[in-house]
PDB file of N, CA, C and O in Angstrom:
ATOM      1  N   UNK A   1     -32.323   2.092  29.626  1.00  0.00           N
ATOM      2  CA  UNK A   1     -30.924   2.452  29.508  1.00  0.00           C
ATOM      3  C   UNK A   1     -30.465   3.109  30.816  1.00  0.00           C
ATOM      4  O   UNK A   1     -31.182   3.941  31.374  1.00  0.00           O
ATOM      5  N   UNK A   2     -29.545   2.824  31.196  1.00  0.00           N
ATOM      6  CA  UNK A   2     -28.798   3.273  32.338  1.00  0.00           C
ATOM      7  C   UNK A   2     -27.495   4.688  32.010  1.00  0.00           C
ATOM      8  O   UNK A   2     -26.854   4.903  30.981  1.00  0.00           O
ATOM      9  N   UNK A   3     -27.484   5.464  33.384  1.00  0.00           N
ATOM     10  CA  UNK A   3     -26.832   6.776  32.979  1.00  0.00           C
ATOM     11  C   UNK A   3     -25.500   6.022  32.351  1.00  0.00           C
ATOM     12  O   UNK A   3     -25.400   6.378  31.177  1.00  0.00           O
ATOM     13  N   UNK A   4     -24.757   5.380  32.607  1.00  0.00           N
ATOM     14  CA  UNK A   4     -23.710   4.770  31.429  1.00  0.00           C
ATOM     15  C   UNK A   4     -23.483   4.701  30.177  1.00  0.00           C
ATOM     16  O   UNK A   4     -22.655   5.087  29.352  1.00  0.00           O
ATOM     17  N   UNK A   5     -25.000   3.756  30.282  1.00  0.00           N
ATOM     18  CA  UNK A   5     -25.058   3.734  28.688  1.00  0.00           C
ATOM     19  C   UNK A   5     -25.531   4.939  28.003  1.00  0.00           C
ATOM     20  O   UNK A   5     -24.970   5.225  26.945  1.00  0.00           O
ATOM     21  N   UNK A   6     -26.231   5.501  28.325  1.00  0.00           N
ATOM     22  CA  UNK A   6     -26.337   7.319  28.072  1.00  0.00           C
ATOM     23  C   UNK A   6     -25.297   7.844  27.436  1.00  0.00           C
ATOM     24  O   UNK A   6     -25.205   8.288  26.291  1.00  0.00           O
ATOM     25  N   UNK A   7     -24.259   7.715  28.590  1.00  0.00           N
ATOM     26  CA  UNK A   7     -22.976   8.660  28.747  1.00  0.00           C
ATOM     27  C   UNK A   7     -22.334   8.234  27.512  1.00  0.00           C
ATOM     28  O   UNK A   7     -22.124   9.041  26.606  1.00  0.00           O
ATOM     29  N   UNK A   8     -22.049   7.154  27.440  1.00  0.00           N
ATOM     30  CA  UNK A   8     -21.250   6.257  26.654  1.00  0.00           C
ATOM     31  C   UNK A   8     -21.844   6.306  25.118  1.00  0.00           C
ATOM     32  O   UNK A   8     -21.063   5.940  24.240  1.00  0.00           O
ATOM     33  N   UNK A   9     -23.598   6.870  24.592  1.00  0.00           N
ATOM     34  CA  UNK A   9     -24.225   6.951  23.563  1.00  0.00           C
ATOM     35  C   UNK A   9     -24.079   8.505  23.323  1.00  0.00           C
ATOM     36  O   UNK A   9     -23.944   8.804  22.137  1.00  0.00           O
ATOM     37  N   UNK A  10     -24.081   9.166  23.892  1.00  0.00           N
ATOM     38  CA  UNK A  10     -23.573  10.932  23.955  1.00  0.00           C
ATOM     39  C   UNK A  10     -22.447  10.843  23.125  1.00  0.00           C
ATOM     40  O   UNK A  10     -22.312  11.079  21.925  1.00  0.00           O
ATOM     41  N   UNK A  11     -21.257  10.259  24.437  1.00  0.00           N
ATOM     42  CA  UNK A  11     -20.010  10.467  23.397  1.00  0.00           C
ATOM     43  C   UNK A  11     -19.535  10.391  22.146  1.00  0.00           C
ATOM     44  O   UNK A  11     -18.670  11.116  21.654  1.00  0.00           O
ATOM     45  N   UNK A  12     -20.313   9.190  21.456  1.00  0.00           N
ATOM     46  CA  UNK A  12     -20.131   8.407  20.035  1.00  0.00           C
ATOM     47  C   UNK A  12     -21.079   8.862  19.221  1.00  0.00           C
ATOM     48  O   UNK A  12     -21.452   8.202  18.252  1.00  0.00           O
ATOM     49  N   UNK A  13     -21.742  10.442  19.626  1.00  0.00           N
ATOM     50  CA  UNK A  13     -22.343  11.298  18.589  1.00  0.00           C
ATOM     51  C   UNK A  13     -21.577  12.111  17.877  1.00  0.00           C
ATOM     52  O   UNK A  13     -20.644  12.755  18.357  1.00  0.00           O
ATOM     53  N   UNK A  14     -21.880  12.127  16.853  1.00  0.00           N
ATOM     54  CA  UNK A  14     -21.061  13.226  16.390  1.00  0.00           C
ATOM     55  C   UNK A  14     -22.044  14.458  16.435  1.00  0.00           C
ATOM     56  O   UNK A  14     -23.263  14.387  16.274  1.00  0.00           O
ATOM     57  N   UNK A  15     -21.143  15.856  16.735  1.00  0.00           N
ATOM     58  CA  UNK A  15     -21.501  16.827  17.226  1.00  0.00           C
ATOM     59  C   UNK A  15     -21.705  17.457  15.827  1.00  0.00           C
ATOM     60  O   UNK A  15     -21.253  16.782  14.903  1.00  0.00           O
ATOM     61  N   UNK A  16     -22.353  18.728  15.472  1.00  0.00           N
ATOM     62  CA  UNK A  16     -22.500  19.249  14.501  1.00  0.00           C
ATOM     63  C   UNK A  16     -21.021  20.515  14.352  1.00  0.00           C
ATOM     64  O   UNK A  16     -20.965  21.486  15.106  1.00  0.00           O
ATOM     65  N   UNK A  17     -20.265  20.324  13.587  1.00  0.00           N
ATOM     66  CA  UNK A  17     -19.195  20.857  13.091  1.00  0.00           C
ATOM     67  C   UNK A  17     -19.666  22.491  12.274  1.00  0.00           C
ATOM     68  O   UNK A  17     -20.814  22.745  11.911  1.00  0.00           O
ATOM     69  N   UNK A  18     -18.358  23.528  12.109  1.00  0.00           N
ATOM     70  CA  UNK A  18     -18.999  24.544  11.558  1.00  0.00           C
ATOM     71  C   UNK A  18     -18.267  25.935  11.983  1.00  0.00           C
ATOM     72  O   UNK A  18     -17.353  26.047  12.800  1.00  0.00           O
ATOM     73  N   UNK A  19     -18.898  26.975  11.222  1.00  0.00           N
ATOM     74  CA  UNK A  19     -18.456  28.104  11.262  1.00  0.00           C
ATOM     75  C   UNK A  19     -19.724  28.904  12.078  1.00  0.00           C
ATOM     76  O   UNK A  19     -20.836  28.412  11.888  1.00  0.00           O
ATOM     77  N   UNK A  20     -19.676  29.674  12.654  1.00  0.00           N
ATOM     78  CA  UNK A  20     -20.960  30.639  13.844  1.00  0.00           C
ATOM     79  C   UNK A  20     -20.196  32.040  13.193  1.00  0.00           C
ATOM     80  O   UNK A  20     -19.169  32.270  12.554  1.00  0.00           O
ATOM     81  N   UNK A  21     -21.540  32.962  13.853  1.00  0.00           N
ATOM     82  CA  UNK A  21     -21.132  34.299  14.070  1.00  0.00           C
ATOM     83  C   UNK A  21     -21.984  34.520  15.309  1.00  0.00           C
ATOM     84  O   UNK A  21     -22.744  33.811  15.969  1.00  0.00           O
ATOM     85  N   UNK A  22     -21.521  35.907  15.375  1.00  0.00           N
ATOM     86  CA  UNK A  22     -21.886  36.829  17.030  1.00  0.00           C
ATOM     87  C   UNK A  22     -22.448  38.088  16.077  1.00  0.00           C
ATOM     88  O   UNK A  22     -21.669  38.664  15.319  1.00  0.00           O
ATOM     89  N   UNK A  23     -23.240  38.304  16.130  1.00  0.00           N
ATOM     90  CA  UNK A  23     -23.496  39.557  15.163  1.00  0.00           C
ATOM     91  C   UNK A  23     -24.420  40.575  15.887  1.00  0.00           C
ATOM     92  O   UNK A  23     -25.553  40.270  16.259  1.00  0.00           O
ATOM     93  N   UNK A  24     -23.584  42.434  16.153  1.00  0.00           N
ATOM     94  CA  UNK A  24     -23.964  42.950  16.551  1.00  0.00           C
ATOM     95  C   UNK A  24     -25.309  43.554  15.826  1.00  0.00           C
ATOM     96  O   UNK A  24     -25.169  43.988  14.683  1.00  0.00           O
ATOM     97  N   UNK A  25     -26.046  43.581  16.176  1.00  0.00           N
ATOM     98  CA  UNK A  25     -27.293  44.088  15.245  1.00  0.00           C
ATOM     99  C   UNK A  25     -27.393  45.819  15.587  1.00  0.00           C
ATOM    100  O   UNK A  25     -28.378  46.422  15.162  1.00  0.00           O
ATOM    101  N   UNK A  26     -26.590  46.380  16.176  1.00  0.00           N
ATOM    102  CA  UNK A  26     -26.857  47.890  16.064  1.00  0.00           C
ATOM    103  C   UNK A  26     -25.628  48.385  15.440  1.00  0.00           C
ATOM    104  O   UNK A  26     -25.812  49.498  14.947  1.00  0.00           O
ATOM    105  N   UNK A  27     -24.677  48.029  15.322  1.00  0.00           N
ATOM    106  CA  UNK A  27     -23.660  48.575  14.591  1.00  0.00           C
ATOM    107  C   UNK A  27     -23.044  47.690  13.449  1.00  0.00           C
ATOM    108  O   UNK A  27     -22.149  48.129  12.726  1.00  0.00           O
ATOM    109  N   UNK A  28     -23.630  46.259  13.301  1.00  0.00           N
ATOM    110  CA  UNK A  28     -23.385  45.420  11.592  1.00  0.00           C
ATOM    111  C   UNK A  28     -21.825  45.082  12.367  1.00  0.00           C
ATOM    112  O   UNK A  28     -20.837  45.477  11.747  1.00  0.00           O
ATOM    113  N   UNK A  29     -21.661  44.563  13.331  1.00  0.00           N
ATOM    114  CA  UNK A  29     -19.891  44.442  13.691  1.00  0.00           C
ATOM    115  C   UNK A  29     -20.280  42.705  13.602  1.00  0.00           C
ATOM    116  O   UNK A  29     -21.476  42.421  13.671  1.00  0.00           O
ATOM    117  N   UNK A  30     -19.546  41.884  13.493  1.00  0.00           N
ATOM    118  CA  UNK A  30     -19.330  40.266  13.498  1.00  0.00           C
ATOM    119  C   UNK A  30     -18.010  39.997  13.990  1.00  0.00           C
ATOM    120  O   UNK A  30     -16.914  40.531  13.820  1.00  0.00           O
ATOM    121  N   UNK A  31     -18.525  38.793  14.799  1.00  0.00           N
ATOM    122  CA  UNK A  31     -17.630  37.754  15.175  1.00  0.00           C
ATOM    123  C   UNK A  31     -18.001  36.797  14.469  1.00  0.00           C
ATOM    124  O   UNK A  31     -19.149  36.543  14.103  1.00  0.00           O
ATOM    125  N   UNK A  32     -16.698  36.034  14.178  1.00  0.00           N
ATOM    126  CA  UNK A  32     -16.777  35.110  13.407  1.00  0.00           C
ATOM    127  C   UNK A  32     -15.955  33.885  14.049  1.00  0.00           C
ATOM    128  O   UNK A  32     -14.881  34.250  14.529  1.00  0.00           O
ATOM    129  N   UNK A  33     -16.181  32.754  14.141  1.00  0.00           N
ATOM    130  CA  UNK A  33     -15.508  31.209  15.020  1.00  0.00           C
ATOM    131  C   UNK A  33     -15.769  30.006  14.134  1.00  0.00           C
ATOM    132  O   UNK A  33     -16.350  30.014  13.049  1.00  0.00           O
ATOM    133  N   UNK A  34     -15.341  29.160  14.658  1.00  0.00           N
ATOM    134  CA  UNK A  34     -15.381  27.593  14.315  1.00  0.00           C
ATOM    135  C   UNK A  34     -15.511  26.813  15.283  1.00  0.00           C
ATOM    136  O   UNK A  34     -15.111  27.232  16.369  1.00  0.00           O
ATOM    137  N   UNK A  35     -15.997  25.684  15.228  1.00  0.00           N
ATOM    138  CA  UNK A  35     -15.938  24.979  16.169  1.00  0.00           C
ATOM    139  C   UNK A  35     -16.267  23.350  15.746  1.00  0.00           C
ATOM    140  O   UNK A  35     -16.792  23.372  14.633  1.00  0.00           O
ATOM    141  N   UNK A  36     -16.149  22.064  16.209  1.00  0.00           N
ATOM    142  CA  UNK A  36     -15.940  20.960  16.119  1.00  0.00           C
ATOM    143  C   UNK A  36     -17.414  20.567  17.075  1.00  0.00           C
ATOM    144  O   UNK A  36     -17.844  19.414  17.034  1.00  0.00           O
ATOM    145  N   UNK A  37     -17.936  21.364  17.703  1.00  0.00           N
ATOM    146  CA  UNK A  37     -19.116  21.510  18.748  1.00  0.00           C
ATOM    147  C   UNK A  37     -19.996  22.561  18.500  1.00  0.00           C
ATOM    148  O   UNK A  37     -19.912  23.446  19.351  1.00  0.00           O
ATOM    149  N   UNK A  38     -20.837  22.766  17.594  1.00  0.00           N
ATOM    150  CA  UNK A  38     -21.226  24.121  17.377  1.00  0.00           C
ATOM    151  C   UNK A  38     -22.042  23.926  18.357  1.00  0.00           C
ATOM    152  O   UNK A  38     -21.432  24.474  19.275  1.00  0.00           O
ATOM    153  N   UNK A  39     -22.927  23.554  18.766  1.00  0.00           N
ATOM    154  CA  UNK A  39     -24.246  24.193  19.990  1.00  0.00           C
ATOM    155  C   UNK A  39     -23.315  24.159  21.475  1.00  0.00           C
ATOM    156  O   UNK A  39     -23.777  24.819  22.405  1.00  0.00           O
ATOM    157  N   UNK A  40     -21.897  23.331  21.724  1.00  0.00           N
ATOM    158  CA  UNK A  40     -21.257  23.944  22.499  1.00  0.00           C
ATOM    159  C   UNK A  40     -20.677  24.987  23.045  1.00  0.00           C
ATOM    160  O   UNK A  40     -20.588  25.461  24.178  1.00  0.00           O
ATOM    161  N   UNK A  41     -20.177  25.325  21.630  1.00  0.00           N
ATOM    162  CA  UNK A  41     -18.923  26.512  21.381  1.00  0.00           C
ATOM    163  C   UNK A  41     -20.189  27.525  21.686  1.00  0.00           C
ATOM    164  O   UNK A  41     -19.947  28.315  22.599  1.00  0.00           O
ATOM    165  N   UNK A  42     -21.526  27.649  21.074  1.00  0.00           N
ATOM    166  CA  UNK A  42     -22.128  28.896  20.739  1.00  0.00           C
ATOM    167  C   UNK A  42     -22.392  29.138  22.663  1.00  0.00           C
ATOM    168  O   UNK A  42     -21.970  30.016  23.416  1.00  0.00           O
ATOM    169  N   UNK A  43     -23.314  27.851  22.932  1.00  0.00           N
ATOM    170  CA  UNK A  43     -23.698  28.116  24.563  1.00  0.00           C
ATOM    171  C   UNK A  43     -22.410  28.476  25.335  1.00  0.00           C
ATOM    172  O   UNK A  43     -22.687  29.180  26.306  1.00  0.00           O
ATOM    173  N   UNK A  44     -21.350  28.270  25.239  1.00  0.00           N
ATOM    174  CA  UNK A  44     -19.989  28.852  25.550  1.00  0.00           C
ATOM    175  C   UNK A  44     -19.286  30.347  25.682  1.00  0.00           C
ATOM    176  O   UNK A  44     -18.801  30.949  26.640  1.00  0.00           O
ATOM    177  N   UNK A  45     -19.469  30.698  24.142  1.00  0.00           N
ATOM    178  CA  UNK A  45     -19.458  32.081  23.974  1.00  0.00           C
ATOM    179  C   UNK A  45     -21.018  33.140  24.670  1.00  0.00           C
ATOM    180  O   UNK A  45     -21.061  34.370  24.705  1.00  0.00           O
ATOM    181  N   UNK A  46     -21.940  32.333  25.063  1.00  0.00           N
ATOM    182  CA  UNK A  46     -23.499  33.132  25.681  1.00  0.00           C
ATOM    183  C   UNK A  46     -22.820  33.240  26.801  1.00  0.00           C
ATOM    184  O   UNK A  46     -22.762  34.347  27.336  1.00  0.00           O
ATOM    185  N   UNK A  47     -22.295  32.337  27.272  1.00  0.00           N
ATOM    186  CA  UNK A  47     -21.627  31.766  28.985  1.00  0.00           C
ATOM    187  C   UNK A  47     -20.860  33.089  29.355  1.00  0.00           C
ATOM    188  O   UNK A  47     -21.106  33.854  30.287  1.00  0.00           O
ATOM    189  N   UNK A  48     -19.691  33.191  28.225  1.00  0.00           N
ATOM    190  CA  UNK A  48     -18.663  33.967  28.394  1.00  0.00           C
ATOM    191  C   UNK A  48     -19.381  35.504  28.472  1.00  0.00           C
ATOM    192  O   UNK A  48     -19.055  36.388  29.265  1.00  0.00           O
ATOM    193  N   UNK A  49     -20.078  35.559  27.794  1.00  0.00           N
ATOM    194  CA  UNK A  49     -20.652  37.114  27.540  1.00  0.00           C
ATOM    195  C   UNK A  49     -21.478  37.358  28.811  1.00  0.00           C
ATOM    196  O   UNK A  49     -21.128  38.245  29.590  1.00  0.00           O
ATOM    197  N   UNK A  50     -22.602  36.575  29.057  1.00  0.00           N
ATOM    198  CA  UNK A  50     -23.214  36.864  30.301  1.00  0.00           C
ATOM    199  C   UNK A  50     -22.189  36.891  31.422  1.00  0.00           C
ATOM    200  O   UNK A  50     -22.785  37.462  32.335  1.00  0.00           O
ATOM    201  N   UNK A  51     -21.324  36.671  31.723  1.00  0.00           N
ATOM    202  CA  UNK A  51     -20.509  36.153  32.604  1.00  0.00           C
ATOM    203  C   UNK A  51     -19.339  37.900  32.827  1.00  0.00           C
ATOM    204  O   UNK A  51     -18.828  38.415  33.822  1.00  0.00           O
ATOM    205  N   UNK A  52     -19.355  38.281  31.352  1.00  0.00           N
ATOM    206  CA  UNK A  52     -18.541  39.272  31.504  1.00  0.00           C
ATOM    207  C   UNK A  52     -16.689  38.742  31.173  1.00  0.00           C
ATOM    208  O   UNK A  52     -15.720  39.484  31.011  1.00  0.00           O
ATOM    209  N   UNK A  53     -16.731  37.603  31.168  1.00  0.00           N
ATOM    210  CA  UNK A  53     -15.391  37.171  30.768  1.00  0.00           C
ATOM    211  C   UNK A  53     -14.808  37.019  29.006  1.00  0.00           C
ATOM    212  O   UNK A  53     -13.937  36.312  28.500  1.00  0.00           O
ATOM    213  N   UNK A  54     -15.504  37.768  28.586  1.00  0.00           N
ATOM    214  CA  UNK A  54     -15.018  36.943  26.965  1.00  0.00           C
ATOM    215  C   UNK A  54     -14.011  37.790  26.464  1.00  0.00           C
ATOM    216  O   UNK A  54     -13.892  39.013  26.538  1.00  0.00           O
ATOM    217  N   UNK A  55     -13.203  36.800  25.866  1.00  0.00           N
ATOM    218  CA  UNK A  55     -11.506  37.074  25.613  1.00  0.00           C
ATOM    219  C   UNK A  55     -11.433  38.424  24.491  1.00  0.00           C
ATOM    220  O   UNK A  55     -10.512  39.240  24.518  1.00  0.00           O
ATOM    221  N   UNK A  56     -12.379  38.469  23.689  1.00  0.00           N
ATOM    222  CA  UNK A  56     -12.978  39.696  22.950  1.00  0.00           C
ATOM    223  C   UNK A  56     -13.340  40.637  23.320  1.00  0.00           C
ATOM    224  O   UNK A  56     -14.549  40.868  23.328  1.00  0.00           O
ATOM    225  N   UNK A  57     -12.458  41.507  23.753  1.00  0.00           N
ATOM    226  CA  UNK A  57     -12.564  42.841  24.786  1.00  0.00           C
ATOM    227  C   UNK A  57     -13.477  43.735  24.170  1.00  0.00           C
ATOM    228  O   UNK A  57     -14.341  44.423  24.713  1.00  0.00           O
ATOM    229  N   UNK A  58     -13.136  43.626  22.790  1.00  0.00           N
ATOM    230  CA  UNK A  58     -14.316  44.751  22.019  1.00  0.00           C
ATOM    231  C   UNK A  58     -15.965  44.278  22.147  1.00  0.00           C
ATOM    232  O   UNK A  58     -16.995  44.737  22.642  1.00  0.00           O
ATOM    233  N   UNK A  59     -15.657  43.396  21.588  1.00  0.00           N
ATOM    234  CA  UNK A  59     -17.278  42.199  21.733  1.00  0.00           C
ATOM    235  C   UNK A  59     -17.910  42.651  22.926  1.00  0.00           C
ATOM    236  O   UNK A  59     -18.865  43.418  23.053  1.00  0.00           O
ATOM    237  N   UNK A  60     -16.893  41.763  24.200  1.00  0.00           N
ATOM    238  CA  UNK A  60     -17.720  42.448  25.215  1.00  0.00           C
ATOM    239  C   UNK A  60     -18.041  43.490  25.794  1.00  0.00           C
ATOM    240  O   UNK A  60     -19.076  43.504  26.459  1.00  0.00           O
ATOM    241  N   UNK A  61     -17.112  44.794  25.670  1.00  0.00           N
ATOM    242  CA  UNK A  61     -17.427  45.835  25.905  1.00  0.00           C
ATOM    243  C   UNK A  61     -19.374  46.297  24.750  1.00  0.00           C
ATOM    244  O   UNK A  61     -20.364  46.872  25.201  1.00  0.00           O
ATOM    245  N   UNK A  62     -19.223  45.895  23.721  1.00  0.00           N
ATOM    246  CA  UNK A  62     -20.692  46.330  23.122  1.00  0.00           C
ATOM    247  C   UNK A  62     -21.858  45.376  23.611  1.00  0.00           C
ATOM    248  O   UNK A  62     -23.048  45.681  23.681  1.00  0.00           O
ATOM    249  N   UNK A  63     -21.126  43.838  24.021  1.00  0.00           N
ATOM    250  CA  UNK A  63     -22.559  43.550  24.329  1.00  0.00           C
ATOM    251  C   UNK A  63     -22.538  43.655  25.758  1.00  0.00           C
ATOM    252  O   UNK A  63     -23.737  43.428  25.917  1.00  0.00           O
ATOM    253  N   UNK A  64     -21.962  43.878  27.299  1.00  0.00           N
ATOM    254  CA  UNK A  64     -22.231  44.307  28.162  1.00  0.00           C
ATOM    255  C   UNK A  64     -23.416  46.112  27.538  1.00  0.00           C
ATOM    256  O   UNK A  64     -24.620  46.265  27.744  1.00  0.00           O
ATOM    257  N   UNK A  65     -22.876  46.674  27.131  1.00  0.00           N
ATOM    258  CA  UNK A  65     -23.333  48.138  26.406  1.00  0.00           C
ATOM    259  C   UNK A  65     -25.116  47.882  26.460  1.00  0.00           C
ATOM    260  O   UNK A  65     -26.065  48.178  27.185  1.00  0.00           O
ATOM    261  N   UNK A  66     -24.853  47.175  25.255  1.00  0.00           N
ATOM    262  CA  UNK A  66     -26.129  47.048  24.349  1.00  0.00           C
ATOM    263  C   UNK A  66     -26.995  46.052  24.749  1.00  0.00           C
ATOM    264  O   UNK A  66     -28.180  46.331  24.565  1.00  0.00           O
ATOM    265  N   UNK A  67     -26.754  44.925  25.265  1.00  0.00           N
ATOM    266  CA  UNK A  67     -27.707  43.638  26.161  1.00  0.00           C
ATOM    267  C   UNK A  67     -27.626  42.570  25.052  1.00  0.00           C
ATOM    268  O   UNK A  67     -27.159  42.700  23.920  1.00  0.00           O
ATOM    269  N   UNK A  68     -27.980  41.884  25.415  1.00  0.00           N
ATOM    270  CA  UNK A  68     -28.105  40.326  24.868  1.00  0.00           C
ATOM    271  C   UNK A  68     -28.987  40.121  23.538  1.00  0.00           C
ATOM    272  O   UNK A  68     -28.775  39.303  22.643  1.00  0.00           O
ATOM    273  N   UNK A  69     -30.080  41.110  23.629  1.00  0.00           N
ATOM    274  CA  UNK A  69     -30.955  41.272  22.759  1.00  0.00           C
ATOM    275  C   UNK A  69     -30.657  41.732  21.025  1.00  0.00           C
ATOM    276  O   UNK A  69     -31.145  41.560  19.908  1.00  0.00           O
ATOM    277  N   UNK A  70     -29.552  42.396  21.679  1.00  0.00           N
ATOM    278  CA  UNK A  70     -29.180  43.437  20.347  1.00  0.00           C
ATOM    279  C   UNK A  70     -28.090  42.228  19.643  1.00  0.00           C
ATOM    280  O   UNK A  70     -27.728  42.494  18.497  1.00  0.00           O
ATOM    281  N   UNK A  71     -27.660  41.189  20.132  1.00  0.00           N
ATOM    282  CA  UNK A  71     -27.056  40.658  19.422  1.00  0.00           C
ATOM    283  C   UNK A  71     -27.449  38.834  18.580  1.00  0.00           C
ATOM    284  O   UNK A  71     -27.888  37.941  19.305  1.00  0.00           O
ATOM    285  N   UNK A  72     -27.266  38.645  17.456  1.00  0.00           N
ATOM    286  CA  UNK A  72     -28.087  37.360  17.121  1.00  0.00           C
ATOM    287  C   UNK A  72     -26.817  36.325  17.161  1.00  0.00           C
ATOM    288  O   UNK A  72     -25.693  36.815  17.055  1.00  0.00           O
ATOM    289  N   UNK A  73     -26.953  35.016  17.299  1.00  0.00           N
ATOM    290  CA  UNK A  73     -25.680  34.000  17.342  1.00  0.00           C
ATOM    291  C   UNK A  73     -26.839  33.151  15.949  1.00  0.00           C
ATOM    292  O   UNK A  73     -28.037  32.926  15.783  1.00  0.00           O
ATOM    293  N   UNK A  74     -25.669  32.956  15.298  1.00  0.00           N
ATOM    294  CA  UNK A  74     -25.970  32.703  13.788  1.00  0.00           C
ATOM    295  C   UNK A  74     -25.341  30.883  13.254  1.00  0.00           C
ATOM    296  O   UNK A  74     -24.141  30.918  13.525  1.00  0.00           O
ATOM    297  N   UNK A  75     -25.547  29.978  12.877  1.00  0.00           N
ATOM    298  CA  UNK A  75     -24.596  29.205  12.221  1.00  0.00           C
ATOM    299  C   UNK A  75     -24.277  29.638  10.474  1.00  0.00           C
ATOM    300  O   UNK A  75     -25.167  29.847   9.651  1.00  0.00           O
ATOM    301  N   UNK A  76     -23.480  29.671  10.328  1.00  0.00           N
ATOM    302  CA  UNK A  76     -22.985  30.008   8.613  1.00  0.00           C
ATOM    303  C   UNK A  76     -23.063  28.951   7.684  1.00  0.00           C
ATOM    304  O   UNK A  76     -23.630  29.050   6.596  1.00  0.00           O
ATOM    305  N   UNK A  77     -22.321  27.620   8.237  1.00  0.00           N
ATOM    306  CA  UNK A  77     -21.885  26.430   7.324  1.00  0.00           C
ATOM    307  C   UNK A  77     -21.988  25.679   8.578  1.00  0.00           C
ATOM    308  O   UNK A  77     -22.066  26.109   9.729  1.00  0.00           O
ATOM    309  N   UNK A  78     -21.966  23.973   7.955  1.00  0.00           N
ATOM    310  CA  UNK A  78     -21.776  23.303   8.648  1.00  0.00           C
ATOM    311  C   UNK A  78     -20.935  22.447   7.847  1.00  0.00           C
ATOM    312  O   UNK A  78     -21.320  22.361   6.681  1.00  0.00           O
ATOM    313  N   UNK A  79     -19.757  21.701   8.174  1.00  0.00           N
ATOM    314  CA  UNK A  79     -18.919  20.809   7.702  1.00  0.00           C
ATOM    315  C   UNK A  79     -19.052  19.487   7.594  1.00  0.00           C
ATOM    316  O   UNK A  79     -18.140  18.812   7.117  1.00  0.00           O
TER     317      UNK A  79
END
């Protein structure tokens, strides 16, 4: 198979659909999302947090705080 046909067999997957959480494990706090891409959305929101950019000012203020460790990324449901 050629990177094309790859590309072209990627796209016409369907992605796993669903609800995630962000869950602080020292203070029981949750985020809660959806997404149409869950192993996207989740590596997304890791992105955002390591990165220091995530639109969740509270979120990130505890996990800059507390480290990466203290927090678990969860799936809930899948659709």
């Amino acid at each position: 198979m050629n990177k094309k046909e790859i590309k072209n067999k990627y796209k016409q997957t369907l992605q796993p659909m669903g609800v995630y959480q962000i869950k602080n494990l020292v203070n029981g706090k949750i985020f809660i999302g959806s997404s149409a891409n869950l192993p996207g959305k989740i590596n997304s929101q890791k992105f955002q947090l390591n990165l220091g950019s995530h639109p969740n000012q509270e979120l990130q203020n505890d996990y800059t705080k507390l480290g990466s460790d203290n927090f678990a990324f969860e799936i809930i449901d899948y659709l």
